[in-house]
NUZA-578003 format. One line per 2 residues: number of its first residue (from 1); for each residue y, x, z of N, C-alpha, C. Coordinates in Angstrom, 1 decimal, always signed. Atoms other than C-alpha are relative to their C-alpha. Example, Ala and Ser with C-alpha at 12.3 -4.5 7.8 and 13.67 -1.06 7.14 Angstrom:
# NUZA-578003
1> -1.2 +0.9 +0.0 -4.5 +12.3 +7.8 +1.2 +0.9 +0.0; -1.1 -0.9 +0.0 -1.1 +13.7 +7.1 +1.1 -0.8 +0.8
END
This chain:
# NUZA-578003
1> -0.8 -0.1 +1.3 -24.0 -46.2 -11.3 +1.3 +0.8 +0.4; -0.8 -1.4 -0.4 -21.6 -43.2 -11.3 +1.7 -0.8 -1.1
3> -1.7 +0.2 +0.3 -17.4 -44.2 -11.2 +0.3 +0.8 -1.4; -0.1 -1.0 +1.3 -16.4 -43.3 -14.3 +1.6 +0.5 -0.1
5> -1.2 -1.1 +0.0 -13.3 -40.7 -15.1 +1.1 -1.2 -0.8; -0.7 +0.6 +0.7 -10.0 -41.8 -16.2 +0.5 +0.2 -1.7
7> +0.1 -0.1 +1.5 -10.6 -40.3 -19.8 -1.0 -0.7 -0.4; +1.1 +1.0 -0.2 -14.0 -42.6 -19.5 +0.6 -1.1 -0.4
9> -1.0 +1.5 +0.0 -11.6 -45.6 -18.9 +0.5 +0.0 -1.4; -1.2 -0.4 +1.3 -9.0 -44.5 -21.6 -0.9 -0.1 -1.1
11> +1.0 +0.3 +1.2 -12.1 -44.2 -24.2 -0.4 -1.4 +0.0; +0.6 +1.8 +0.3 -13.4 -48.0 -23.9 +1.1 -0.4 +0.3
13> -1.4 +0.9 -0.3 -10.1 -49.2 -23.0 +0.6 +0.1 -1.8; -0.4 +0.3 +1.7 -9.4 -48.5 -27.0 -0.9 -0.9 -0.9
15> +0.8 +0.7 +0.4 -12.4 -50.3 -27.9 +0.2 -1.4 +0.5; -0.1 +1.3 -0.8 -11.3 -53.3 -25.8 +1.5 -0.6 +0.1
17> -1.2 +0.2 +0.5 -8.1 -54.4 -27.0 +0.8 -0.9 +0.9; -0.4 +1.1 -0.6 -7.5 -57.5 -25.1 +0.1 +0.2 +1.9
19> -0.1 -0.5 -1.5 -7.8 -55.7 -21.6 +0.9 +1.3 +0.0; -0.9 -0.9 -0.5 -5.7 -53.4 -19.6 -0.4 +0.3 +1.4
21> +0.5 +0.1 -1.5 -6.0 -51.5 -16.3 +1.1 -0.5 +0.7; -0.8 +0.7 -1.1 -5.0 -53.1 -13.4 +0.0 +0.7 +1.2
23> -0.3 -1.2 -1.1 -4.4 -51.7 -10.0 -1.1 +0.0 +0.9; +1.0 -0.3 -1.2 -6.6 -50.5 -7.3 -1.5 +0.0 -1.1
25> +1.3 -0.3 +0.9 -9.5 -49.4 -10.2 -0.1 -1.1 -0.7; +0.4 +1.5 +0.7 -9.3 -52.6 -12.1 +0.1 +0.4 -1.5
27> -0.1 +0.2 +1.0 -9.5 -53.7 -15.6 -0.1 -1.7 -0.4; -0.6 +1.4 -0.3 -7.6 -57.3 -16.5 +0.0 -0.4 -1.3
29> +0.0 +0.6 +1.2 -7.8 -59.4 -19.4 +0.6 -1.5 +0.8; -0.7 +1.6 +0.3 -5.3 -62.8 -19.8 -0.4 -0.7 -0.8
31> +0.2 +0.7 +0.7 -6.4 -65.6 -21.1 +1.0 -1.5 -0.4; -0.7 +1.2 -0.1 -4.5 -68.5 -22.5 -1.2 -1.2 -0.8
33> +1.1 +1.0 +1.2 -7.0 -71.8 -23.8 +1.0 -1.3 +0.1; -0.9 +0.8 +1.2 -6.1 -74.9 -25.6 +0.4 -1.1 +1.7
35> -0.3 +1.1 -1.6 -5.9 -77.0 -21.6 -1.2 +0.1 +1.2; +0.5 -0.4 -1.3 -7.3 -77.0 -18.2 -1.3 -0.2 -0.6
37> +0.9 -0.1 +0.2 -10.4 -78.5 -19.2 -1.3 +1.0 -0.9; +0.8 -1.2 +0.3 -11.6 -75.3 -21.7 +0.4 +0.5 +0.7
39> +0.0 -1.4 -0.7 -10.0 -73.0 -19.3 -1.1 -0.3 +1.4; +0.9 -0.6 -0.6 -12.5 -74.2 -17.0 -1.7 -0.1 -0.3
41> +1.2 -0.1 +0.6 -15.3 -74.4 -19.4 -0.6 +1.4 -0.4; -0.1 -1.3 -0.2 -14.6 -71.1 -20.0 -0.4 +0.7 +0.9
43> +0.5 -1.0 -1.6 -14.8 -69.7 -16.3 -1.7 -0.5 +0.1; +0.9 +0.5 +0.0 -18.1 -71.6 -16.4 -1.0 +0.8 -0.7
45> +0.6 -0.9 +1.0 -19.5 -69.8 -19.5 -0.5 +1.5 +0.8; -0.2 -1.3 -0.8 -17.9 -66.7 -17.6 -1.2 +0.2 +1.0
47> +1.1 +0.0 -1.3 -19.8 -67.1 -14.3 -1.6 +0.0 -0.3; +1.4 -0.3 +0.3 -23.3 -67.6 -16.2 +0.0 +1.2 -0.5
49> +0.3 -1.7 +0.5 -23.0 -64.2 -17.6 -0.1 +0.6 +0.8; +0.0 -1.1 -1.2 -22.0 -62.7 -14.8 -1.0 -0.2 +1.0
51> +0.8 +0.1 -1.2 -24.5 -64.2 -12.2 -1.5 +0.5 -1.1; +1.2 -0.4 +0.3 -27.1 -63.1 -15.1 +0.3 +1.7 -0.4
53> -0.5 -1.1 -0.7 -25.3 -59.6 -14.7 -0.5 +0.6 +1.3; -0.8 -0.3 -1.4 -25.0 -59.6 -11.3 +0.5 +1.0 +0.3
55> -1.0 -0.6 +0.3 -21.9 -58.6 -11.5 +1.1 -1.0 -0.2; -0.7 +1.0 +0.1 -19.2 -60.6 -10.7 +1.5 +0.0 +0.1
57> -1.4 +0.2 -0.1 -15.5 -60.6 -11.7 +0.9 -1.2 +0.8; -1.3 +0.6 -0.8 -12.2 -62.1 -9.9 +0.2 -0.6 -1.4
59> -0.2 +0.8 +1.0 -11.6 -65.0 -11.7 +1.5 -1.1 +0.2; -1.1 +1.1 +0.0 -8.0 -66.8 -11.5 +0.9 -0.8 -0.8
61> -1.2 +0.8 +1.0 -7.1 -69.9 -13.2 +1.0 -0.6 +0.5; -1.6 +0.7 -1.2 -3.1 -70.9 -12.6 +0.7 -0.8 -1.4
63> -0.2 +1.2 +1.0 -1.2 -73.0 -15.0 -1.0 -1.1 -0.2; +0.8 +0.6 +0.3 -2.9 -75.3 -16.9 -0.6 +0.0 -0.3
65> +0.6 -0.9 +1.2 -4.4 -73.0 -19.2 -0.3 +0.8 +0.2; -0.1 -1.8 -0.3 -4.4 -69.7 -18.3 -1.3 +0.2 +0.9
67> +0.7 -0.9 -0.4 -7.3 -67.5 -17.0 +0.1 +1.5 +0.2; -0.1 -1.7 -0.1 -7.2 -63.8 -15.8 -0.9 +0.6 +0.9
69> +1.5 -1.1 -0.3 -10.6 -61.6 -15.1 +0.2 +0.7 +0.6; -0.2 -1.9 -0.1 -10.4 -58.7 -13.3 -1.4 +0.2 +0.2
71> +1.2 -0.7 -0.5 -13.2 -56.5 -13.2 -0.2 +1.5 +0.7; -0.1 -1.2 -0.3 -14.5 -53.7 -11.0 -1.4 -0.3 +0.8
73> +1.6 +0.1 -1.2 -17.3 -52.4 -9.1 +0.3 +0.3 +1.2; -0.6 +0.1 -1.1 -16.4 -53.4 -5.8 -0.7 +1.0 +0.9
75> +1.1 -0.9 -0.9 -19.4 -51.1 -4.2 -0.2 +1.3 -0.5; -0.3 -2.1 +1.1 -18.7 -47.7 -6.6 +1.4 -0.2 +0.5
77> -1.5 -0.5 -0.4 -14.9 -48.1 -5.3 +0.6 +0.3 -1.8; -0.7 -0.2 +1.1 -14.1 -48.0 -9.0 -0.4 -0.7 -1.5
79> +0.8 +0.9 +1.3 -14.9 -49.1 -13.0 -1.1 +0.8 +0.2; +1.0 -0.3 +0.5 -18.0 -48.5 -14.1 -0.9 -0.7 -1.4
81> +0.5 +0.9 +1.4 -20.2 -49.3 -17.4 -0.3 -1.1 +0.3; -0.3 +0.8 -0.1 -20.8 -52.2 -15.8 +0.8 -1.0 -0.1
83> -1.4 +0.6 +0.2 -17.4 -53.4 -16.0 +0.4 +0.0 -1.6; -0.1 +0.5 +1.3 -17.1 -52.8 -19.5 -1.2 -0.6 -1.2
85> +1.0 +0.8 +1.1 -20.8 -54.3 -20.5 +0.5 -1.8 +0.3; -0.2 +1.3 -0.4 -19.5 -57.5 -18.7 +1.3 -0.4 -1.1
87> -1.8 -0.1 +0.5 -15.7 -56.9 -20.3 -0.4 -0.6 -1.7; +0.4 -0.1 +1.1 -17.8 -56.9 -23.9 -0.9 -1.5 +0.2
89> +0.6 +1.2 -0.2 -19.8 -60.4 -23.1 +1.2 -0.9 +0.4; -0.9 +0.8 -0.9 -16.7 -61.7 -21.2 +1.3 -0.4 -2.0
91> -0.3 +0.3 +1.0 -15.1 -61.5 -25.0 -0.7 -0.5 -1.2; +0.6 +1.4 +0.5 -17.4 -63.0 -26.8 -0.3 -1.2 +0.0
93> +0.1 +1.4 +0.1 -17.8 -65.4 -25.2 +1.5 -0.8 +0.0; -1.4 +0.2 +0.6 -13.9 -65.8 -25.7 +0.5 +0.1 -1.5
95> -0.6 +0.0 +1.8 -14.2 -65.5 -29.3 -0.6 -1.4 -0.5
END
């Protein structure tokens, strides 16, 4: 799966409102939920997508609430469609 350009990024990054790039090829979405226990019913959800992906985002919950995704293709050295089919399931299942 071929690294995609930074006008690549820039195009789905307008389609994807709720994410931003992050450093070192990334793409980051913050989450805030209603208390620890959705925020880790959430990462839960999260992780069955991804392990039926495989494809698997950095997942850090801090507060009590809070969640923040990064995604990347750790083995392309950069994003890829990957990253934004996951980024598009990863908000769904946040809606």
């Amino acid at each position: 799966m071929p690294v995609l350009t930074d006008a690549e990024i820039e195009q789905r990054l307008t389609g994807a409102e709720e994410w931003h790039r992050g450093e070192d090829a990334t793409i980051v979405r913050d989450l805030q939920l209603a208390d620890f226990a959705a925020a880790i019913a959430f990462v839960n959800r999260v992780a069955e997508a991804a392990e039926a992906a495989n494809h698997h985002p950095d997942i850090l919950v801090h507060g009590w609430n809070k969640v923040r995704l990064t995604l990347s293709t750790h083995s392309q050295g950069g994003l890829t469609d990957a990253d934004f089919a996951l980024a598009r399931e990863i908000d769904r299942l946040a809606a």
